[in-house]
N, C-alpha and C positions, 0 to 999 in steps of 0.2 A: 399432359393432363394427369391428375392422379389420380388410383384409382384401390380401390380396396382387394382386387384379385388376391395380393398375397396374403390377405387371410383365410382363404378359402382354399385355396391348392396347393397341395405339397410341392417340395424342397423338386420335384422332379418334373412335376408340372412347370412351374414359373421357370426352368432351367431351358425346358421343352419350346414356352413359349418365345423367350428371350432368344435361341438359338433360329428357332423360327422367323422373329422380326429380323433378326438379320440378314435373314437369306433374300426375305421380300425387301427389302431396303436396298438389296445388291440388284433388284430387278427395278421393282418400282411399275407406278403408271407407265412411265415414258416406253420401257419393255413390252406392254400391255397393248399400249396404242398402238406404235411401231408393226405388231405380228396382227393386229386386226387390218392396220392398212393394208398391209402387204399382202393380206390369204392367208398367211401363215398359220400354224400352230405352235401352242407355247411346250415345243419338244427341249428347248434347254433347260427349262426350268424343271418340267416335268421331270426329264434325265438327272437333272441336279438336286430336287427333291428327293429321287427315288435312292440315287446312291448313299443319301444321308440316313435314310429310312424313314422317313415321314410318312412316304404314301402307303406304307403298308405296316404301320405304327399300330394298326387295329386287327392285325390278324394272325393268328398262332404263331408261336416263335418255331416249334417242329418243322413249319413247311415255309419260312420265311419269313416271317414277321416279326412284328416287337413286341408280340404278347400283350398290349395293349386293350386297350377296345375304342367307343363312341366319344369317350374323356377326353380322350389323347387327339385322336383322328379331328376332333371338333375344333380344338387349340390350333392346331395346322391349317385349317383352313381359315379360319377368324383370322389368324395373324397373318396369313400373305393376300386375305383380302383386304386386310388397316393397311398393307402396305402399295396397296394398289392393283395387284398381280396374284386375284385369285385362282384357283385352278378348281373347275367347272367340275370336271368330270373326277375330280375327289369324291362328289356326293353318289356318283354312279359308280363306278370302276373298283376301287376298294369298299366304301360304304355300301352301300346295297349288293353288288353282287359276290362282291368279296364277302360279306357276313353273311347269305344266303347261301352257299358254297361251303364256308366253314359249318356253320351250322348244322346243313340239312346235306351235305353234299357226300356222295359216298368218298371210300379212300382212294379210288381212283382220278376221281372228278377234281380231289385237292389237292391230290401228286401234280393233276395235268395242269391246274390255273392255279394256286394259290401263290406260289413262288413266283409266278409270274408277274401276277397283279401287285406283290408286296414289292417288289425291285423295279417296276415300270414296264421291264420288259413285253407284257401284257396287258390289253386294253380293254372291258369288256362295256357294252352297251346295256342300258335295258329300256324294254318295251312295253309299256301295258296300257295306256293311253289308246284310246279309237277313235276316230271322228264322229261317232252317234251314241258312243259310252259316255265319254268325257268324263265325270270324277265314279259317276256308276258302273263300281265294277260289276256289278252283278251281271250289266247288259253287254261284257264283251264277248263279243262273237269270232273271235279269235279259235276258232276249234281244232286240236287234234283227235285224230282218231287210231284206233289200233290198225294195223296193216302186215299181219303176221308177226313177227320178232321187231318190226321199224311201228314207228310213229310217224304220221304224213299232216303235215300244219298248214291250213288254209287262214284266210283272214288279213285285216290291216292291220297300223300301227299309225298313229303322227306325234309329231314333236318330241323325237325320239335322238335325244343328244350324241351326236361325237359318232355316230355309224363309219363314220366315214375313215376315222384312226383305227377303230376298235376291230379285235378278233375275232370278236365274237358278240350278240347281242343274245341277254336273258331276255325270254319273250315269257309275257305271260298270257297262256291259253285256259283252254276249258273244255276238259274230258266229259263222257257222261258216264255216270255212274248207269253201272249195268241192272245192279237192285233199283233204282228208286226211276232212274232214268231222268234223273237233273244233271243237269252242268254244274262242273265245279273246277275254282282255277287249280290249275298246275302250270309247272316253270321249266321252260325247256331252254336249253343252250346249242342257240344258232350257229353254226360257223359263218362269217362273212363270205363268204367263195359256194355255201348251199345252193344247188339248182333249184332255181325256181324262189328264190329269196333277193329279191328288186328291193331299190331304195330310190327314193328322189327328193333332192333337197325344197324345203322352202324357201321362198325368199322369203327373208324377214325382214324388219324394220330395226330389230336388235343388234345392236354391233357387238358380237364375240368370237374372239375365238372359235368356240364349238359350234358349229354348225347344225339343225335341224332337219329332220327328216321325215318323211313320208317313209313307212317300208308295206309293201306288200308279201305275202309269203301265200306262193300259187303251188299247192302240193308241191311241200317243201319237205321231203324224206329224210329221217332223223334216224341214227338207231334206237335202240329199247335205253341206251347210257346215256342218251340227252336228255330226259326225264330228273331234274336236282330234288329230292328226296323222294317222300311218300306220296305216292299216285292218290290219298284218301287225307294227307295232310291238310289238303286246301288253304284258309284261308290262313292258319296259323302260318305258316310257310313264306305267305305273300308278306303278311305284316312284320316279319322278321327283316323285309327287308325295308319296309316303307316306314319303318318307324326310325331307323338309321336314317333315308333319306330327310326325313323332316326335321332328325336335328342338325345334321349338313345341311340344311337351308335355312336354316336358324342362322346358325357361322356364316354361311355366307351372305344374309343380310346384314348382322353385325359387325362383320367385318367392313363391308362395302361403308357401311352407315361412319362407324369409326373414321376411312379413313375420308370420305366427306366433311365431317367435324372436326377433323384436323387440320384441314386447308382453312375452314372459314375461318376455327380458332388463331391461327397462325396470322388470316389476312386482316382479323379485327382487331388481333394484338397492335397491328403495326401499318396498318391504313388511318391517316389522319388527316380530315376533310378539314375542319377548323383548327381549334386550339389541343383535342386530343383524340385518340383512337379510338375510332368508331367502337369499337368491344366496350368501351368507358362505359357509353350510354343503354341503358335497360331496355330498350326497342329490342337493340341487335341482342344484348349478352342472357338476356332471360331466353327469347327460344332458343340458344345453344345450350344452354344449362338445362332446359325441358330435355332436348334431345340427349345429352349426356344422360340424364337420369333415364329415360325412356329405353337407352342401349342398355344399359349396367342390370337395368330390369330383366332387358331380355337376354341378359347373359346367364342372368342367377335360375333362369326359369328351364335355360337351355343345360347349363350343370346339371339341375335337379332329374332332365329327363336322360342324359347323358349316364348318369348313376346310377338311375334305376335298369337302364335297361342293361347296363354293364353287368347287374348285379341277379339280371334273370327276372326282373319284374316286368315282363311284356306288358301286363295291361296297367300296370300304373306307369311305364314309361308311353304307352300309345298314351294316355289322355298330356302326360306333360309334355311329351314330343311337339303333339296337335300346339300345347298352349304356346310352346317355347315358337312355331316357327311362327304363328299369327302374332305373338306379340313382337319377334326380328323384323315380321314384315311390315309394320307398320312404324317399328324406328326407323328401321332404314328408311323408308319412302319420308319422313318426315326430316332427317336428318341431310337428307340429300337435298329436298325440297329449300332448305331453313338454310345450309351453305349455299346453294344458287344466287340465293337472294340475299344472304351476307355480301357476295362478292358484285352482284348488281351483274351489270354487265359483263365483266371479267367474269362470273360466272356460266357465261357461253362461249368465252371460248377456248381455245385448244391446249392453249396456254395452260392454262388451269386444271384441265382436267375432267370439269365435273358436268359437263352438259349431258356427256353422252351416258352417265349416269341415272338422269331422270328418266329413261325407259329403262337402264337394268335394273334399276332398281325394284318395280314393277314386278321383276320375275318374283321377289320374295313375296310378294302377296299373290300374286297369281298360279305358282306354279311351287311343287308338285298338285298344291290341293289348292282350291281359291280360298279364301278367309270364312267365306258363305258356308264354306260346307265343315271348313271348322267350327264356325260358330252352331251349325246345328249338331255336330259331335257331341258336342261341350253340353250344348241345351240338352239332348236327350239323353249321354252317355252320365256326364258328368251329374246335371241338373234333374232327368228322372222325368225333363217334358214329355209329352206326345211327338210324334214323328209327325212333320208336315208335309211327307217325301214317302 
């Protein structure tokens, strides 16, 4: 398919992403399904990412990284999701709590995890999801409290990715301010092995790789260094990292969507019912041409917030972050939907690919934030409406 990317990104970009599709071409779907069958986790690919330096492409070169940022990190994920073989906890592990960390994290904190994270050897989780919060953070009850020199963390967590590889999960809790006496979030860094820090998986209906979790934290005793910045920072802090996660959920709907519209594209080129290939006829070739345009949209949308926040513009990258992952979420779901039903049949099954798709795909609309609570962002942040919330 062609596409106009090389006008838009530099000589190092387009180098970044070509080197990228290769790697996932080397994996592919069949890589992908194979380690969901089997329990597995995708540790070769992840090992073989890491050594290239992709996964920590977004994070200081001083302590590891590629001096990168959101541009670079976003490419990497988009492109070993067209290739079939995206990696999940890209958008947790380096994105979010890797830019949380650099950002806000003292010199210790980035001696101890940033080289880790940037080379693989290091996994980190993060938490901020409750079962009676849901996208309001305001209501998470997540609390730490002071306990002389330590911090002691009670509260839940669900649908909390990858707990189960990772080192460590960023939790995000809610201190009380001693003057006013409100809660406010702060970010603390859990070790996996914390007494009194339980986890239990869901089942889910999704088939990945990463696994979800339940975690509980039953006075969970931390030192005064598990604390990642300013005890008074709040919310600024939080959205440093939740604005990286939404444009890694951008890439990985695009990508997903991509590499569904390459199958259908590929099976309409060269499936021929009658006298010519089904792609001939404007039924099938107009919605892959909608969904082509529908991705490229939410490519351009995911750049735009990709730049701003590389460039230090936190709140004009939150409103394009928000737009970029609702408009990934709903190519992807449409693109996935639109090859199912190119390929008919052959669209469920195993052979192909893309059944087990129409729930992952789902995540990009669903997950980090539902589209619902984008669209009221956008209405009141962007728009200037009334709150209906």
């Amino acid at each position: 398919m062609s596409t106009a990317r090389t006008v838009l990104e530099t000589e190092e970009h387009q180098a970044l992403r070509a080197a990228v599709a290769a790697l996932g071409k080397r994996y592919g779907r069949d890589y992908m399904t194979t380690v969901i069958r089997e329990g597995k986790h995708t540790d070769e690919l992840w090992a073989e990412a890491a050594k290239l330096g992709y996964l920590g492409v977004n994070l200081p070169e001083e302590y590891g990284g590629g001096g990168g940022g959101m541009a670079e990190l976003s490419i990497v994920l988009e492109e070993l999701g067209a290739a079939g073989s995206p990696l999940l906890m890209m958008i947790v592990s380096p994105a979010i709590c890797g830019t949380v960390i650099a950002r806000f994290g003292t010199e210790e904190q980035k001696r101890q995890w940033l080289p880790g994270l940037a080379d693989g050897s290091l996994t980190m989780a993060f938490g901020i999801t409750e079962p009676d919060a849901g996208s309001n953070s305001h209501r998470i009850t997540t609390t730490a409290r002071r306990d002389g020199d330590d911090w002691v963390l009670n509260g839940r967590k669900v649908f909390v990715s990858g707990v189960d590889i990772a080192d460590a999960t960023l939790i995000v809790g809610r201190t009380e301010d001693a003057r006013s006496g409100k809660l406010k979030p702060c970010l603390f860094i859990v070790p996996r092995d914390a007494p009194g820090f339980g986890r239990n998986q869901i089942d889910m209906e999704l088939h990945a790789p990463e696994k979800q979790f339940e975690l509980v934290l039953d006075d969970v005793r931390l030192p005064s260094d598990a604390l990642v910045g300013d005890e008074d920072a709040g919310l600024l802090q939080l959205f440093a990292g939740l604005n990286p996660e939404r444009i890694m959920t951008a890439a990985f709907g695009i990508g997903m969507g991509r590499f569904a519209l390459a199958k259908a594209v590929e099976y309409a080129r060269t499936r021929q019912v009658w006298k010519a290939p089904i792609g001939s006829h404007q039924a099938i070739a107009h919605p892959l041409a909608t969904a082509h345009i529908d991705l490229e949209l939410s490519r351009l949308m995911m750049q735009k917030a990709a730049r701003l926040y590389d460039e230090g513009d936190d709140i004009g990258a939150g409103e394009a972050a928000n737009m970029a992952k609702y408009a990934a979420g709903e190519a992807c779901v449409k693109a996935v939907d639109q090859a199912v039903h190119t390929l008919g049949g052959n669209g469920l099954t195993r052979e192909y690919g893309l059944a087990s798709l129409i729930t992952a795909s789902r995540v990009a609309r669903i997950a980090p934030v539902s589209r619902e609570m984008i669209l009221n962002y956008v209405s009141h942040q962007s728009l200037g409406l009334p709150k209906s919330y």
